[in-house]
Structures are given as C-alpha cells and as structure tokens.
PDB file of N, CA, C, O and CB in Angstrom:
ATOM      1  N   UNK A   1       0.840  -1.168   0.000  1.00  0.00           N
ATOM      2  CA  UNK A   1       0.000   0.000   0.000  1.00  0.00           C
ATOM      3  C   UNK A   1       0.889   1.236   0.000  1.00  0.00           C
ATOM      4  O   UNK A   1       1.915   1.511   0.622  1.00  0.00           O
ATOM      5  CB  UNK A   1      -0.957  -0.005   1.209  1.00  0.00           C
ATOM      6  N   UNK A   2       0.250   1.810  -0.790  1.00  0.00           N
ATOM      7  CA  UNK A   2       1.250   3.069  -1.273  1.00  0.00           C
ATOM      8  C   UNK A   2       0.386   4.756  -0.399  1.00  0.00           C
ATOM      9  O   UNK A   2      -0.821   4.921  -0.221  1.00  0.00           O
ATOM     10  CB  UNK A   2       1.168   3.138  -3.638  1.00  0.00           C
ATOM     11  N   UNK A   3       1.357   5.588  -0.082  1.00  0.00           N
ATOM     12  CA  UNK A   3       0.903   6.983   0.888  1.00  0.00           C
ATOM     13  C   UNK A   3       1.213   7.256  -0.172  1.00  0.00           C
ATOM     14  O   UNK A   3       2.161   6.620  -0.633  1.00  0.00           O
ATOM     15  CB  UNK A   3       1.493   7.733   2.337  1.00  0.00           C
ATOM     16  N   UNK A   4       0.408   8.572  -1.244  1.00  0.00           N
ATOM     17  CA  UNK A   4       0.353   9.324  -1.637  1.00  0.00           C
ATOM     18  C   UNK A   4      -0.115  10.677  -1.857  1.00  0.00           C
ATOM     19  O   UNK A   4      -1.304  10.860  -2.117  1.00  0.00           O
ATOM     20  CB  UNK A   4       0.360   8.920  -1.903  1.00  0.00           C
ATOM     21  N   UNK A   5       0.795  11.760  -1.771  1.00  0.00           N
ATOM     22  CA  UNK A   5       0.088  13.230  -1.595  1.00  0.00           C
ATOM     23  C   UNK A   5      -0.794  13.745  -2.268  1.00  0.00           C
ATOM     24  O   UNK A   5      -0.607  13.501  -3.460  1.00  0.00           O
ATOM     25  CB  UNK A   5       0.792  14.153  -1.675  1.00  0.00           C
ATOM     26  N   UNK A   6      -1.770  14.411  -2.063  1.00  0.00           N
ATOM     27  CA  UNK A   6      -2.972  15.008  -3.039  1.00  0.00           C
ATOM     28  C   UNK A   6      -2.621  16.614  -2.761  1.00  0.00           C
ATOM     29  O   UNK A   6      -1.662  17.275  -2.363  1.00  0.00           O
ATOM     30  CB  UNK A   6      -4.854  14.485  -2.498  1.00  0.00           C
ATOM     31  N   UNK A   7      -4.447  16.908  -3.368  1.00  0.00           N
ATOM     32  CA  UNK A   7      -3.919  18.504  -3.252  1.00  0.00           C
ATOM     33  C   UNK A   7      -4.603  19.195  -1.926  1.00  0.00           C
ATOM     34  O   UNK A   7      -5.660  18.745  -1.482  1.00  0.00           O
ATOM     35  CB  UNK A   7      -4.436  19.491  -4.754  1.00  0.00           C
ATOM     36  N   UNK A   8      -3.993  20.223  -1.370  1.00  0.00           N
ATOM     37  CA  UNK A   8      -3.932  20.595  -0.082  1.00  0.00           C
ATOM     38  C   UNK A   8      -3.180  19.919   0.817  1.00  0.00           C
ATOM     39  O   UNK A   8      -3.488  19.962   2.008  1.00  0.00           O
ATOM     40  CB  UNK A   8      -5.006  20.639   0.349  1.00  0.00           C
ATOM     41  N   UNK A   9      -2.187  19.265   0.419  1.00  0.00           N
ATOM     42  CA  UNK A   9      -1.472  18.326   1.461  1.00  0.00           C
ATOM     43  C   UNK A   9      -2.158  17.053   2.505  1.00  0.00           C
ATOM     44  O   UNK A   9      -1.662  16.780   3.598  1.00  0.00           O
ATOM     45  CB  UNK A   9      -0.895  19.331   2.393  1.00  0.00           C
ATOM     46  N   UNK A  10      -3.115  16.508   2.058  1.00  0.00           N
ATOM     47  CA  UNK A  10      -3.605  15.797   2.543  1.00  0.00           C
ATOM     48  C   UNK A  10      -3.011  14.352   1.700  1.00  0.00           C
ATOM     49  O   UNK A  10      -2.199  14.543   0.794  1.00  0.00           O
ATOM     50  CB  UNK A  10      -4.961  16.248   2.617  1.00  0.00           C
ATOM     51  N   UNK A  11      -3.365  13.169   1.969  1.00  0.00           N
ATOM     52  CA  UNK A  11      -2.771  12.342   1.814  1.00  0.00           C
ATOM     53  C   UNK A  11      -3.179  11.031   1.369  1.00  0.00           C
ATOM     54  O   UNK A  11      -3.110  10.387   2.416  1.00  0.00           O
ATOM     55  CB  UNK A  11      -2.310  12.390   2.618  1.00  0.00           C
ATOM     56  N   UNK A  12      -3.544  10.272   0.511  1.00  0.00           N
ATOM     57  CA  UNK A  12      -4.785   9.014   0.234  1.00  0.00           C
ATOM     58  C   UNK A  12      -3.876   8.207   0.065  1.00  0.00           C
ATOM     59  O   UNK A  12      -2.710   8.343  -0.302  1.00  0.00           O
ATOM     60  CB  UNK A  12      -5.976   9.004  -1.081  1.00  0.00           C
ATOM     61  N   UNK A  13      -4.920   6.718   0.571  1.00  0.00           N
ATOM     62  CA  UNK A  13      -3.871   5.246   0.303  1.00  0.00           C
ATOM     63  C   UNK A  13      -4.427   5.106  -0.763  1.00  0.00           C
ATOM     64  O   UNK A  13      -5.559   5.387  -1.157  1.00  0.00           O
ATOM     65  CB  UNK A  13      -3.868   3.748   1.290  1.00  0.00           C
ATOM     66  N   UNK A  14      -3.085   4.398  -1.470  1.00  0.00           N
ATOM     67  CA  UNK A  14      -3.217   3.930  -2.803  1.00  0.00           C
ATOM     68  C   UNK A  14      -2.729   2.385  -3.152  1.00  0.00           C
ATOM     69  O   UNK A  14      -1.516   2.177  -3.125  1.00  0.00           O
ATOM     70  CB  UNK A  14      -2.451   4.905  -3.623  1.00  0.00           C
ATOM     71  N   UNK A  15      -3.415   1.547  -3.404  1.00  0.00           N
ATOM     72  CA  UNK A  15      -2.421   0.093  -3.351  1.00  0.00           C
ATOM     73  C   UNK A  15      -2.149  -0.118  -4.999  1.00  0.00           C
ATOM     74  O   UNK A  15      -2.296   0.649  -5.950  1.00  0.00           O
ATOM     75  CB  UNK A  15      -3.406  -1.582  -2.537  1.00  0.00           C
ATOM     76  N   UNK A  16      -1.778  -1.233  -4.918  1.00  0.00           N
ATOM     77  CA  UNK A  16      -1.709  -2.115  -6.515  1.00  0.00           C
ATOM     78  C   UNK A  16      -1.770  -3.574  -5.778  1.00  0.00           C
ATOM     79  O   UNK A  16      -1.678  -3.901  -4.595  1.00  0.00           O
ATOM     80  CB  UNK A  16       0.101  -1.855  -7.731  1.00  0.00           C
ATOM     81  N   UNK A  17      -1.968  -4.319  -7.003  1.00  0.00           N
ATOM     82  CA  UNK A  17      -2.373  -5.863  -7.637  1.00  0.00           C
ATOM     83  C   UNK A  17      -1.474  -6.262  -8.496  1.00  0.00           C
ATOM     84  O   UNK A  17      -0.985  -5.629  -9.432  1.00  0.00           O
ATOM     85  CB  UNK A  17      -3.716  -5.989  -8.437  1.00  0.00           C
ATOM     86  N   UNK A  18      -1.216  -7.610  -8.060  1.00  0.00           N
ATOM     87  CA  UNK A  18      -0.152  -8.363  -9.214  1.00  0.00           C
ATOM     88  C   UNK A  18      -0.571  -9.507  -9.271  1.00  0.00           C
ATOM     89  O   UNK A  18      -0.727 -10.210  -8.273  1.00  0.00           O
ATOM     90  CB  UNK A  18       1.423  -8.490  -8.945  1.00  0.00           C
ATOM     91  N   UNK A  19      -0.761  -9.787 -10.185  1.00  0.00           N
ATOM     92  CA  UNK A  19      -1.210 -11.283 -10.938  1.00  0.00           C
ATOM     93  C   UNK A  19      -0.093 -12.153 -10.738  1.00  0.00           C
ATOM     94  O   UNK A  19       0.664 -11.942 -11.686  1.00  0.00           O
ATOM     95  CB  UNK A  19      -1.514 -11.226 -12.675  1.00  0.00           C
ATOM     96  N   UNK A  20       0.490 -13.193  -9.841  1.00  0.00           N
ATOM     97  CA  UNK A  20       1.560 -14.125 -10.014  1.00  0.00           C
ATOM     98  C   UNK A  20       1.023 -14.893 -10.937  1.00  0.00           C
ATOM     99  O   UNK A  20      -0.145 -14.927 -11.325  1.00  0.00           O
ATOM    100  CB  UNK A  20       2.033 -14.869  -8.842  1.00  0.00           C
ATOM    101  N   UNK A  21       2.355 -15.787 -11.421  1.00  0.00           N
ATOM    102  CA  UNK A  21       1.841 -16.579 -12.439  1.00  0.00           C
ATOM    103  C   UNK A  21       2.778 -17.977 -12.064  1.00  0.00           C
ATOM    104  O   UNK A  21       3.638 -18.609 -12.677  1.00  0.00           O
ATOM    105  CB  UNK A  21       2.046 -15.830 -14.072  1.00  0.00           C
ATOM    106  N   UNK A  22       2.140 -18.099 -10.734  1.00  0.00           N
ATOM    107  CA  UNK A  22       3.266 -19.475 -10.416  1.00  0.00           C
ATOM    108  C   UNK A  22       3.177 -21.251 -10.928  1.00  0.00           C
ATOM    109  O   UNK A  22       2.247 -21.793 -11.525  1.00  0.00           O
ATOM    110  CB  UNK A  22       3.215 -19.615  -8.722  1.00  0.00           C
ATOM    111  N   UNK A  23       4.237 -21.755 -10.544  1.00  0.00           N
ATOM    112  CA  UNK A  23       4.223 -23.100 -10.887  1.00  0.00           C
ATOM    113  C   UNK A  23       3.122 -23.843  -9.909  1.00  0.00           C
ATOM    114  O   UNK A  23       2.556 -23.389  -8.915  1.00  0.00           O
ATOM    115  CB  UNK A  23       5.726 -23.690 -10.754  1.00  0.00           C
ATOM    116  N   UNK A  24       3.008 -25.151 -10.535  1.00  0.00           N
ATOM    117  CA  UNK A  24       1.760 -25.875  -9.300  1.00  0.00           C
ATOM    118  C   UNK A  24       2.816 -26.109  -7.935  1.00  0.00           C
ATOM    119  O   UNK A  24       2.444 -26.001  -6.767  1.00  0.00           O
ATOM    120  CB  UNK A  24       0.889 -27.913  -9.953  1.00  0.00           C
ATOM    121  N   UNK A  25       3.931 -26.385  -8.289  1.00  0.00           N
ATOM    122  CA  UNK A  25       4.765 -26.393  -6.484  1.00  0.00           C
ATOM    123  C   UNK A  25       5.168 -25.067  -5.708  1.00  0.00           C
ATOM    124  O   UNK A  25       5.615 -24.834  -4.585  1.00  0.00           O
ATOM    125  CB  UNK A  25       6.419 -27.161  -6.523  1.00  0.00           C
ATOM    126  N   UNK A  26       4.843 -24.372  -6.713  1.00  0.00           N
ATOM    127  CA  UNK A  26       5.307 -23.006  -6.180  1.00  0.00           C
ATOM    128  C   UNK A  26       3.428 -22.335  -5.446  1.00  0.00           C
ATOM    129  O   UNK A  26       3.174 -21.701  -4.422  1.00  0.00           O
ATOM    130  CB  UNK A  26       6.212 -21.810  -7.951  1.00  0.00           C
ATOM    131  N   UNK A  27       2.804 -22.697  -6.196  1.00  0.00           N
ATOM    132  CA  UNK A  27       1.140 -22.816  -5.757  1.00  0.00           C
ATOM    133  C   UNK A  27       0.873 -23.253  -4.132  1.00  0.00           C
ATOM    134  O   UNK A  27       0.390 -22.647  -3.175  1.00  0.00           O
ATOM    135  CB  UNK A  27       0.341 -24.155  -6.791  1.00  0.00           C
ATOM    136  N   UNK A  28       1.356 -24.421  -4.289  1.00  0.00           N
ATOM    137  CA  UNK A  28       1.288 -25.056  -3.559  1.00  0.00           C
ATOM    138  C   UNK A  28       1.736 -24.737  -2.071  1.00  0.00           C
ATOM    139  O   UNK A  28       0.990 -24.577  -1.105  1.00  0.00           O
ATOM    140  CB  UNK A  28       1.692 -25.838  -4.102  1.00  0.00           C
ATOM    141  N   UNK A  29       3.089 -24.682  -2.099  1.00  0.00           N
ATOM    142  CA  UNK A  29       3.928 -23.693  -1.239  1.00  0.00           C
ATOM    143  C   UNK A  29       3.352 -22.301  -0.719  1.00  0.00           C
ATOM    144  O   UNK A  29       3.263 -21.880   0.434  1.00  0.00           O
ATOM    145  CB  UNK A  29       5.113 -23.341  -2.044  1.00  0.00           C
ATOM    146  N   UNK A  30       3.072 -21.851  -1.658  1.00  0.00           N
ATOM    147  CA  UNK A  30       2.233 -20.134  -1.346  1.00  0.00           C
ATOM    148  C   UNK A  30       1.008 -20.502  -0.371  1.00  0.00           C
ATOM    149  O   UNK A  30       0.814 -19.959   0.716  1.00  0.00           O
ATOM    150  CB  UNK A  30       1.376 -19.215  -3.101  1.00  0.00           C
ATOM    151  N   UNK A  31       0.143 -21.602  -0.987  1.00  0.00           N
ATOM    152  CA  UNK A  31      -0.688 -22.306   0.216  1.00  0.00           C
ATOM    153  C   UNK A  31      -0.359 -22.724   1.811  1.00  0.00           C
ATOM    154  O   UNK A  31      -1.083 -22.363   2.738  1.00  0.00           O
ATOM    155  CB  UNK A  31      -0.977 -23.483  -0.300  1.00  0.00           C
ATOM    156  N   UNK A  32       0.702 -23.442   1.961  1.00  0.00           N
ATOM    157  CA  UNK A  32       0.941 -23.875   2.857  1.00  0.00           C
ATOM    158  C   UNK A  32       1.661 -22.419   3.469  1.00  0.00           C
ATOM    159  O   UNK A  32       1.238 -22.050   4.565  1.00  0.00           O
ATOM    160  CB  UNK A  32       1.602 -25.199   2.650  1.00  0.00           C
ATOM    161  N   UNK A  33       2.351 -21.877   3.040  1.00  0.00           N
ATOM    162  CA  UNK A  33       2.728 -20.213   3.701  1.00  0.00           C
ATOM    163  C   UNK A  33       1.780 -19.649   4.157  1.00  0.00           C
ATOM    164  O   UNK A  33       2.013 -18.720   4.931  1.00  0.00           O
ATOM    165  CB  UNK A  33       3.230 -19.107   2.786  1.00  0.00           C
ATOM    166  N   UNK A  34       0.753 -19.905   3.931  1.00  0.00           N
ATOM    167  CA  UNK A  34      -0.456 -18.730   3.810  1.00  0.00           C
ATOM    168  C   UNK A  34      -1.359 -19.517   5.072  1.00  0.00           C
ATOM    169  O   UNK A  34      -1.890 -18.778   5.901  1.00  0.00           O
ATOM    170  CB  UNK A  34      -1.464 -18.590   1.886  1.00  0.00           C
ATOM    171  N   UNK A  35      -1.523 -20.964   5.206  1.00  0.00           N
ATOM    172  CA  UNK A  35      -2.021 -21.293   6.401  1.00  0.00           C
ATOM    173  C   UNK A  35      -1.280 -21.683   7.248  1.00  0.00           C
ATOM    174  O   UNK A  35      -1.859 -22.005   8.286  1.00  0.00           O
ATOM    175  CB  UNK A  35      -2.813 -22.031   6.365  1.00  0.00           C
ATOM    176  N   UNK A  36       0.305 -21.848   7.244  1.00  0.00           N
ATOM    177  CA  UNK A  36       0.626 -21.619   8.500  1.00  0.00           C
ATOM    178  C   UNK A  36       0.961 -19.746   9.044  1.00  0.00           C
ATOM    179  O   UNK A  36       1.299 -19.693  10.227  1.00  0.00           O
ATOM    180  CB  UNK A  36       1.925 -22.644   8.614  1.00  0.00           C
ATOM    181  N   UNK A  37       0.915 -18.755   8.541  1.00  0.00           N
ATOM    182  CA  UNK A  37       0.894 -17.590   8.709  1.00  0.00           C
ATOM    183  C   UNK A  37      -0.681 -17.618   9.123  1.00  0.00           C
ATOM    184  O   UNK A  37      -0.862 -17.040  10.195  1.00  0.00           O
ATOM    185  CB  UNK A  37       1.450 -16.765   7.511  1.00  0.00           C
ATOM    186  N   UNK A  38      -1.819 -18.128   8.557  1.00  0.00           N
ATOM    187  CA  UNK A  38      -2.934 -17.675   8.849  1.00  0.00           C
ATOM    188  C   UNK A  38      -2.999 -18.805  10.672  1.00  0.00           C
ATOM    189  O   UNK A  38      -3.628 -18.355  11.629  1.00  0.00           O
ATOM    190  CB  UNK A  38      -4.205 -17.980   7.279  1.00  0.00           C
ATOM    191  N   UNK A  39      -2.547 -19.635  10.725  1.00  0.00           N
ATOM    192  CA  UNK A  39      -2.549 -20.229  12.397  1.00  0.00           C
ATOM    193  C   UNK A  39      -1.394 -19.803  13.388  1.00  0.00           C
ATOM    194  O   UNK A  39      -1.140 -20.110  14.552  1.00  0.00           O
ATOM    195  CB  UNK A  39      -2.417 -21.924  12.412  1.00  0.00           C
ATOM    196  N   UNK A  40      -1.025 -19.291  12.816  1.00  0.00           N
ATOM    197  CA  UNK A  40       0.099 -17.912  13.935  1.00  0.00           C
ATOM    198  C   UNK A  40      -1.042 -17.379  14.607  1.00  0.00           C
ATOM    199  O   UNK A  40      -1.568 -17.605  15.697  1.00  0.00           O
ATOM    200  CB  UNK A  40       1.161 -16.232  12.943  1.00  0.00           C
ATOM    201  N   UNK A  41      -1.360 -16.344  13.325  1.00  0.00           N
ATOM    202  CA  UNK A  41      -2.337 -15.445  13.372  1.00  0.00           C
ATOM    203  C   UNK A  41      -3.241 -15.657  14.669  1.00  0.00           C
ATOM    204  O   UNK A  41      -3.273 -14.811  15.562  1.00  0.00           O
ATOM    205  CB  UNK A  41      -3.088 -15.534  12.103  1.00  0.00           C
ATOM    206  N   UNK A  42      -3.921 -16.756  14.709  1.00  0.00           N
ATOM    207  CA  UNK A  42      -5.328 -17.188  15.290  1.00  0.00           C
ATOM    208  C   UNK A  42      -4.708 -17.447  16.365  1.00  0.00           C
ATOM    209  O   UNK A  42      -5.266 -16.785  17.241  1.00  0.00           O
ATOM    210  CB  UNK A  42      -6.278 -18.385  14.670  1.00  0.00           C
ATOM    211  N   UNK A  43      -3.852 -18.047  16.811  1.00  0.00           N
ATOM    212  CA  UNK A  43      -3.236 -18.532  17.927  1.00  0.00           C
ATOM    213  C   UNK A  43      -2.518 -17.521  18.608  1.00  0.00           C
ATOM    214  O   UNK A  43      -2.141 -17.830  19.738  1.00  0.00           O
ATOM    215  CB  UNK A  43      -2.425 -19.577  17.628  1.00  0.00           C
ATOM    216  N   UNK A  44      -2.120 -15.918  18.028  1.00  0.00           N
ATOM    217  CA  UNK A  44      -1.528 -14.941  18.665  1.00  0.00           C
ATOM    218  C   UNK A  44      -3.617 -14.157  18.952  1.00  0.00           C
ATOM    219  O   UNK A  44      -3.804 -13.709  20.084  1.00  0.00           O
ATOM    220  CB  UNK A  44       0.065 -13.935  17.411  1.00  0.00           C
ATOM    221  N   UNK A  45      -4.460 -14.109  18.282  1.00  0.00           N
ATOM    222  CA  UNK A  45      -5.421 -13.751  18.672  1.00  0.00           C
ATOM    223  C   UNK A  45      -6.399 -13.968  20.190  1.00  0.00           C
ATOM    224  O   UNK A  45      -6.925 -13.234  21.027  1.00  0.00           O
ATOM    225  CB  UNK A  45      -5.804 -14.060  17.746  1.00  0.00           C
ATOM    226  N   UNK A  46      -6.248 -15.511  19.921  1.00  0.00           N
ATOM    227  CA  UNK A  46      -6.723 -16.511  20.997  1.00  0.00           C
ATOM    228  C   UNK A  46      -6.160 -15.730  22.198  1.00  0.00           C
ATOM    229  O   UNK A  46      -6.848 -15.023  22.934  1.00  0.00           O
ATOM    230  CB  UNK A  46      -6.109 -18.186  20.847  1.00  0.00           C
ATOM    231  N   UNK A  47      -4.505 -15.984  22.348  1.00  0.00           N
ATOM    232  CA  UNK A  47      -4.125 -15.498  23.390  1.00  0.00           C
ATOM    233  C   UNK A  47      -4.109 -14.461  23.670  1.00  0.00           C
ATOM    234  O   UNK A  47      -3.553 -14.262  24.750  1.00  0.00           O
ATOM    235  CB  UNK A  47      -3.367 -15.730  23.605  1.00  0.00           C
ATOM    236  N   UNK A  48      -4.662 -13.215  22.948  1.00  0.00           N
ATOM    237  CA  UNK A  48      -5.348 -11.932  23.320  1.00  0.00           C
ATOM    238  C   UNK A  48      -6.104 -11.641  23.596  1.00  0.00           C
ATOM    239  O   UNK A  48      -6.168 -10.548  24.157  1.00  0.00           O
ATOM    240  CB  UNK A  48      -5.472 -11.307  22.934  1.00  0.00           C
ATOM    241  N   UNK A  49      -7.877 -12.892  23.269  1.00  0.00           N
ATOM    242  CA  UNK A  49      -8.554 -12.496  23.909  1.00  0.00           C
ATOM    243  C   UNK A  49      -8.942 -13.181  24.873  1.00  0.00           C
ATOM    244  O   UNK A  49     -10.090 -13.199  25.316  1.00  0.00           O
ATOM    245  CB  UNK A  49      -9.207 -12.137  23.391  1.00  0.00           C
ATOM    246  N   UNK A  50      -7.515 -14.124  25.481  1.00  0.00           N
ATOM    247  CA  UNK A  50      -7.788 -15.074  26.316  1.00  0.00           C
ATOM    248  C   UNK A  50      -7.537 -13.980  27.801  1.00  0.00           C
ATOM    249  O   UNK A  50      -8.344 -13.907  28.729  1.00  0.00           O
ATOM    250  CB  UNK A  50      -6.723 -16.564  26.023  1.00  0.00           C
ATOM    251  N   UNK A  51      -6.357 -13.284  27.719  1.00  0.00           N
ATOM    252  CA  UNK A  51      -5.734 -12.285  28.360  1.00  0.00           C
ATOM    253  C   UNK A  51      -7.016 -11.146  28.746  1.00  0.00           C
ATOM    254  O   UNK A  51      -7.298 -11.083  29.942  1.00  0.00           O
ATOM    255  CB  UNK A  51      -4.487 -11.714  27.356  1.00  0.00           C
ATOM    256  N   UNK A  52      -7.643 -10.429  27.981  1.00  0.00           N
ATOM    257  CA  UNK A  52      -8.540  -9.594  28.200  1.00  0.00           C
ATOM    258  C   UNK A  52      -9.995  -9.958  28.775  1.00  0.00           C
ATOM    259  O   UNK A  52     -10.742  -9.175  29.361  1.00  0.00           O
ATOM    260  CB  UNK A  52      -8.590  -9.037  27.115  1.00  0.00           C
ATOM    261  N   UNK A  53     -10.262 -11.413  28.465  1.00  0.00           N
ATOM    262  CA  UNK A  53     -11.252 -11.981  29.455  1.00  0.00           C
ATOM    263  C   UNK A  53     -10.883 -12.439  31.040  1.00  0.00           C
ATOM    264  O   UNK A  53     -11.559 -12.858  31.979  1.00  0.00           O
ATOM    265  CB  UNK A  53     -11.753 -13.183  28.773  1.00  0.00           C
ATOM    266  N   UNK A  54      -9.561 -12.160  30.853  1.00  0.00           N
ATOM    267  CA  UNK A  54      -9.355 -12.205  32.749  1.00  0.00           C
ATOM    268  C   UNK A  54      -9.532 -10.918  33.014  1.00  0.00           C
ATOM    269  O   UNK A  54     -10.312 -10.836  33.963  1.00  0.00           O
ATOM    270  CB  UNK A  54      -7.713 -12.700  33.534  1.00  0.00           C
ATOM    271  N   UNK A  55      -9.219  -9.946  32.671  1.00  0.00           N
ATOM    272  CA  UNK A  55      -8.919  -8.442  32.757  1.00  0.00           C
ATOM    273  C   UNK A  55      -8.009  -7.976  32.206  1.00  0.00           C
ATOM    274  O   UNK A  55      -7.959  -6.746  32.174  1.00  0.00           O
ATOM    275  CB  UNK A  55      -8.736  -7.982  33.819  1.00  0.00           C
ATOM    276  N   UNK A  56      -6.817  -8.844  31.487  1.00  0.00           N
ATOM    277  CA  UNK A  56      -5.269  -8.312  31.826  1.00  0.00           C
ATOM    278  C   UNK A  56      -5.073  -7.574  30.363  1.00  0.00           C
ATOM    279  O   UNK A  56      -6.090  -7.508  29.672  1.00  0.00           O
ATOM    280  CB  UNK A  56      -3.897  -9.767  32.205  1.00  0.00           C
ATOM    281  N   UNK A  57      -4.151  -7.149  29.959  1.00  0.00           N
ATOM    282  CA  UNK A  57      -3.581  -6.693  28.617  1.00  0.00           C
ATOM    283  C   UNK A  57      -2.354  -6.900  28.098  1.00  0.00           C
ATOM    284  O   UNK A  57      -1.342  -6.643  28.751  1.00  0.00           O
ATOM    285  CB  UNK A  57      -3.620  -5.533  28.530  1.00  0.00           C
ATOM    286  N   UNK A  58      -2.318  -7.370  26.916  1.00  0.00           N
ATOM    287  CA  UNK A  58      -0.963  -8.135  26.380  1.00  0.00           C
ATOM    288  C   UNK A  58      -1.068  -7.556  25.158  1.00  0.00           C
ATOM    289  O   UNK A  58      -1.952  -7.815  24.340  1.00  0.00           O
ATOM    290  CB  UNK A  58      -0.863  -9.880  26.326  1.00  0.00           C
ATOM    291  N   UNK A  59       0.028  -6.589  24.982  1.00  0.00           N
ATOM    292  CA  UNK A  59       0.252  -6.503  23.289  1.00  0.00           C
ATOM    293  C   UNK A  59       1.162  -7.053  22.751  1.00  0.00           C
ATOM    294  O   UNK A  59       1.363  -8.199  23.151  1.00  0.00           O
ATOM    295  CB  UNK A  59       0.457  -5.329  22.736  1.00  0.00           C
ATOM    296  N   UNK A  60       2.080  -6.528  21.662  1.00  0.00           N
ATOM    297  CA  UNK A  60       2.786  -7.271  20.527  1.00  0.00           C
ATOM    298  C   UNK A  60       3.799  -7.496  21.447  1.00  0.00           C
ATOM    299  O   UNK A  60       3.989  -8.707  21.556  1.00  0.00           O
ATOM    300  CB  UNK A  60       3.185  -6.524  19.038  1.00  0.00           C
ATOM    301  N   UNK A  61       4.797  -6.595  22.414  1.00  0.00           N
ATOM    302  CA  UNK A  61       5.922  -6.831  22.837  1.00  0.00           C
ATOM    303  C   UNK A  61       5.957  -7.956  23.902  1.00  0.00           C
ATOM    304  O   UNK A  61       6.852  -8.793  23.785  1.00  0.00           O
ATOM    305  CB  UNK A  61       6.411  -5.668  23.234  1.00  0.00           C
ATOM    306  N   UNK A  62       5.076  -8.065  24.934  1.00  0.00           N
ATOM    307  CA  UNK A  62       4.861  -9.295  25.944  1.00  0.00           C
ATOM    308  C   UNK A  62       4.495 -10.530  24.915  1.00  0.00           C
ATOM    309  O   UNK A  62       5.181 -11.552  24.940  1.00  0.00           O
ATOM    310  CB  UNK A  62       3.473  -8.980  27.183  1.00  0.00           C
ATOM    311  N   UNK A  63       3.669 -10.428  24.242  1.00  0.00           N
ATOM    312  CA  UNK A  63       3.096 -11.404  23.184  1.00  0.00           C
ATOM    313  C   UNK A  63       4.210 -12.282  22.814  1.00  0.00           C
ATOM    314  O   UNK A  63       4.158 -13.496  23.015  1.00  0.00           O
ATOM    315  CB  UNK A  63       2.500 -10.673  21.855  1.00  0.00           C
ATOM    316  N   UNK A  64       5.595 -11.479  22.076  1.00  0.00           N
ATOM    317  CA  UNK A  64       6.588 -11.744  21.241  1.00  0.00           C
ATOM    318  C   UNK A  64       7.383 -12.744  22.580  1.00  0.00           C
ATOM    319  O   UNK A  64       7.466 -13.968  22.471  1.00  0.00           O
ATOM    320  CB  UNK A  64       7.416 -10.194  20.499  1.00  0.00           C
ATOM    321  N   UNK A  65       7.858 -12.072  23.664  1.00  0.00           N
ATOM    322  CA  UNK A  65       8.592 -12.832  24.465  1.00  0.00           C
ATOM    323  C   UNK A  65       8.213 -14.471  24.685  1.00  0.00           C
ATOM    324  O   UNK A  65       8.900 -15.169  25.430  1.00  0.00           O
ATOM    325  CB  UNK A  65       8.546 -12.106  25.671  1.00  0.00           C
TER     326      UNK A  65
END
C-alpha cells in the first residue's frame, strides 16, 4: 500500500495488484505459507482475547517474548 500526496497536502492510500503466475509447487507452497501464517495469526489472537477476558492486557511486545 502506497501513501500518496494530493492537493492541499492531505494524503490518500493507494495500493496495486499483481497477478503471479506461479508453478503448481510453487502454488502449492504459497498455500501452505499462507495457512501456517494464517494459524500464527489465530493462535496470537486466541491469546489476546484469552488475556482480556481475565482483565489483563498483552500486546505485541509481551506477546513476542
């Protein structure tokens, strides 16, 4: 995602799109990247809102340790 200036100095996001054009093992791979990044994910969530249903608060830096 791209910051780009407009007029009056204000500022709009701007992204782009890229079409890969991968192999079926390279497919494949991008899959398995993508759900073990997506069960990080859920499992750093869990334990956030496991933390805030006691009362407590845990962000990225306690999280990370």
């Amino acid at each position: 995602m791209l910051i780009a200036p407009v007029e009056g100095g204000v500022f709009m996001l701007s992204g782009r799109r890229y079409l890969l054009d991968l192999s079926p093992e390279q497919e494949e791979m991008c899959e398995e990247f993508g759900a073990i990044c997506r069960s990080v994910w859920n499992t750093a969530l869990e334990q956030r809102r496991e933390y805030r249903r006691r009362g407590a608060w845990m962000n990225y830096v306690p999280q990370c340790a």
